[in-house]
Structures are given as structure tokens and as C-alpha cells.
Steps between C-alpha positions, in 0.01 A plus 500: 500500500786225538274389767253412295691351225658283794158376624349388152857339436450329851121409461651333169741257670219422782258406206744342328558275767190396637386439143758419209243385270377848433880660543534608175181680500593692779811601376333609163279707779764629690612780240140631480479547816801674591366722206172601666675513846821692415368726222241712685747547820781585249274758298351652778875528649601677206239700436465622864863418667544852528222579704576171739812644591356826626367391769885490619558858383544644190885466516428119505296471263689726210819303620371115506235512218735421209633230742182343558410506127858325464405224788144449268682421204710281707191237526482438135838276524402347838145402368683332192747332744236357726286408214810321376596322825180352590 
């Protein structure tokens, strides 16, 4: 999921630079589209973490789910950070 915050942060600054006329459109954009990109990876994470992490046992999986649901919640700041710093 940081991945894809990362690349719509990145495809900001590329079309931000080719064309500055339209910059501040795309960074009115850029929010919406981390939305639709993060939110369906992060709810589908969530929802079905659990099940992910079986197929690396079920040790794994009752051990690292509550860490993975801790690393999801961990985008929220980064998205607002590379919002802010583009």
C-alpha cells in the first residue's frame, strides 16, 4: 500500500514538471487518487489480513495479523506526508 501512495505522489512531481500550468490541479487530484488506490488495498487488507497470512501457517498468521493491521494504519500519516511534500 505505501507503494502505491509512493507512485501517485511520484506521478505528481513528473506531471508537475512537465506541465506547471495545470500543477495545482493535479495536486487537488492527487488526494483522490490515493483515496481510490489506497482504500480498497487497505480494506481488503483488513478485512482479509488474516487469511493472507495463512498461507505461511497458522502460527504466522495469528502472530503477525495485528501487526499488519498496525503497518495499514501506518499509511494514513505517510499519505498525509506525501500529500504535504509534493
Amino acid at each position: 500500500m505505501l507503494g502505491v501512495l509512493a507512485a501517485v505522489s511520484i506521478s505528481l512531481f513528473a506531471e508537475g514538471s512537465h506541465d506547471e500550468q495545470r500543477l495545482r490541479e493535479y495536486i487537488q487530484e492527487e488526494p483522490q487518487a490515493d483515496d481510490a488506490c489506497a482504500h480498497s488495498g487497505r480494506d481488503a487488507d483488513i478485512m482479509l489480513g488474516d487469511k493472507f497470512l495463512l498461507l505461511f501457517g497458522e502460527e504466522y498468521s495469528q502472530n503477525g495479523t495485528h501487526l499488519l493491521w498496525l503497518l495499514i494504519l501506518s499509511c494514513v500519516p505517510y499519505g498525509i506526508i506525501a500529500y504535504a511534500s509534493a
